[in-house]
N, C-alpha and C positions, 0 to 999 in steps of 0.2 A: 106318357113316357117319351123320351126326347134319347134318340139313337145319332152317333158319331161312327161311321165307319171309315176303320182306317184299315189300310193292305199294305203286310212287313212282304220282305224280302223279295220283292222282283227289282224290275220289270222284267218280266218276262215273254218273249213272242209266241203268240198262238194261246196265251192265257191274258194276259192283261188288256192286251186288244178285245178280246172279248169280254171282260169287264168293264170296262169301256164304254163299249155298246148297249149293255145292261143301265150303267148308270144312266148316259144319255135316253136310253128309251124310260126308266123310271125318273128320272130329275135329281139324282140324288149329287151333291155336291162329296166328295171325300178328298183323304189325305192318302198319301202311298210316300210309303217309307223307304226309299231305298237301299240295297245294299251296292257298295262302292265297285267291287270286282262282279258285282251282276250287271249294273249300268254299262259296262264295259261291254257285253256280248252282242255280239252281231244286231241290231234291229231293235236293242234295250232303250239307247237315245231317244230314238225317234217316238218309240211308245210317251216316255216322260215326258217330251216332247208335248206329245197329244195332250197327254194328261194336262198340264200345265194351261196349254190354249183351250181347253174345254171348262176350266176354271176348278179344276182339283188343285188341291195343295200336293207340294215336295217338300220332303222331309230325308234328313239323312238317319240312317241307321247304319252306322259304322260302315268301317270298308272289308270289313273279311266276314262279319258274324260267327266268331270263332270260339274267339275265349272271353269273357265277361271283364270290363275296364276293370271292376273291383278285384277279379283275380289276379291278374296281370294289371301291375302297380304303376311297371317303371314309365315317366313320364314322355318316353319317347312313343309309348305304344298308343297312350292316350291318345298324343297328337296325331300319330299315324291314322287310327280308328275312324278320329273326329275330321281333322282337318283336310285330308287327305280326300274323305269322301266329299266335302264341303266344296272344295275347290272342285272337282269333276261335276256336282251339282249345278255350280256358275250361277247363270243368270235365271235357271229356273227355280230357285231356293224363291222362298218367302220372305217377307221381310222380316216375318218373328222368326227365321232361322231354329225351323222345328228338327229336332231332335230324341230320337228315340232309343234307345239303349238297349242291349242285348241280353235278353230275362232269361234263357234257358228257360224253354218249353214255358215263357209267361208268368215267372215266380218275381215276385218283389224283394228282394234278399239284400242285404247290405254288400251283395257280389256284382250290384247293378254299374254302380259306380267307383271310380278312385277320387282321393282328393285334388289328382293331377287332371285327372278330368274334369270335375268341378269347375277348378281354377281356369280352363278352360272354356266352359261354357259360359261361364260368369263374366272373365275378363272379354267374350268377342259377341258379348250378346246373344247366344242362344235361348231358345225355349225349348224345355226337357218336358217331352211328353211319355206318361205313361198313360195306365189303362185303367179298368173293372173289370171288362168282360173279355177271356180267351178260351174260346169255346173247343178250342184243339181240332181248328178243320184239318190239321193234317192227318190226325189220326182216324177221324172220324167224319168221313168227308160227303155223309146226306144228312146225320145227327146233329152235326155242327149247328144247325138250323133250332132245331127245339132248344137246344142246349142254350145259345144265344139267347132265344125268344125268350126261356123262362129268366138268364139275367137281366134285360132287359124291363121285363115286369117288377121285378122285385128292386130297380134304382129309377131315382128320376131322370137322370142323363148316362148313358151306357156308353162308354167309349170301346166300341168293340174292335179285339185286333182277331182278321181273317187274311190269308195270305196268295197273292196273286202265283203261285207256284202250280207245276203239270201234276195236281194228286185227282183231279177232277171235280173238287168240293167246290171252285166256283162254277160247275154246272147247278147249281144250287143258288147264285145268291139273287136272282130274281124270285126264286120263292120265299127267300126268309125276307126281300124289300117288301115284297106284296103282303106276309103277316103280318111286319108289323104294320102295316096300313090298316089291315085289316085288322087287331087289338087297337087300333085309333092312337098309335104311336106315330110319332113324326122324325121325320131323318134335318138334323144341322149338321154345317160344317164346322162350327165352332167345339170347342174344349172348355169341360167345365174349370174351373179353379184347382178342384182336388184333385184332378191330375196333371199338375203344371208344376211341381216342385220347385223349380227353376222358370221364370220368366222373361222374356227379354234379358238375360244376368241378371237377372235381380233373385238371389233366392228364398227361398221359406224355408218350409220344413224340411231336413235332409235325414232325418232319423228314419235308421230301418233301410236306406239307401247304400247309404257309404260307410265301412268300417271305418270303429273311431280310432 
């Protein structure tokens, strides 16, 4: 099994920095998804920052994590969500300009997207990342770990989303790197196919995404 960790909604100080440390002591390469008015807070930079020169990916994940592009239509919010956090990102974005959308508690719903957002990701080049595996470390913040491992076993590439936020669940994620090591799983930084709906703008599949 082939695991892809990626971390929604910080950076956060005093959490992410210690994820950080966890990866660089396991090897693990990941992606961190940013939120736009979190990057903002005291000490948020400098962590991305890190992340970036330690060879993790950036990713935007809108700028408020609020309300879901697909509920909120009108094309000014899109841009607000997207653009807005894109341009605070700068020069530490990727070149595939990853993008991750706001699932309400991790649901796939045609509320993920607008067409105004689409028309967005598509006309400036983004890559729209979703997931398989959201193991709900907020809620469940030492179970998140089994919970993970058994998706992980049951897909050949697990794109797990876990979140750099103060719940204490990343006091945990050197145990659940060291499981799957030890089930003889291995951690990439890459993204399978099937959750790239949108690639470089180029789209595929958008059914079950965006109302029609």
């Amino acid at each position: 099994m082939q695991v892809t960790l990626t971390f929604d909604n910080g950076p956060w100080p005093g959490v992410t920095d210690r994820v950080l440390d966890v990866l660089d002591d396991r090897g693990v390469a990941a992606t961190f998804f940013v939120v736009g008015e979190t990057l903002e807070r005291d000490g948020a930079r400098a962590l991305a920052e890190r992340a970036h020169h330690e060879g993790h990916w950036i990713g935007n994940h809108t700028w408020s994590h609020s309300t879901p592009l697909g509920v909120d239509t009108d094309p000014a919010y899109a841009a607000a969500e997207i653009e807005r956090t894109q341009d605070l990102i700068g020069d530490l974005a990727h070149a595939r300009r990853w993008f991750r959308p706001f699932g309400e508690g991790g649901h796939i719903t045609p509320n993920l997207l607008s067409h105004a957002a689409v028309e967005i990701l598509e006309r400036d080049g983004y890559s729209c990342v979703l997931w398989n595996s959201v193991p709900r470390d907020w809620e469940d913040t030492t179970g998140w770990v089994d919970t993970a491992l058994h998706h992980a076993t049951l897909l050949d590439h697990a794109v797990v989303v876990v979140h750099d936020l103060p719940t204490g669940a990343m006091d945990e994620l050197d145990r659940f790197i060291d499981r799957v090591r030890e089930e003889g799983g291995t951690f990439t930084q890459d993204f399978p196919p099937e959750v790239l709906p949108i690639d470089r703008g180029h789209p595929g599949d958008l059914r079950g995404l965006v109302h029609a």
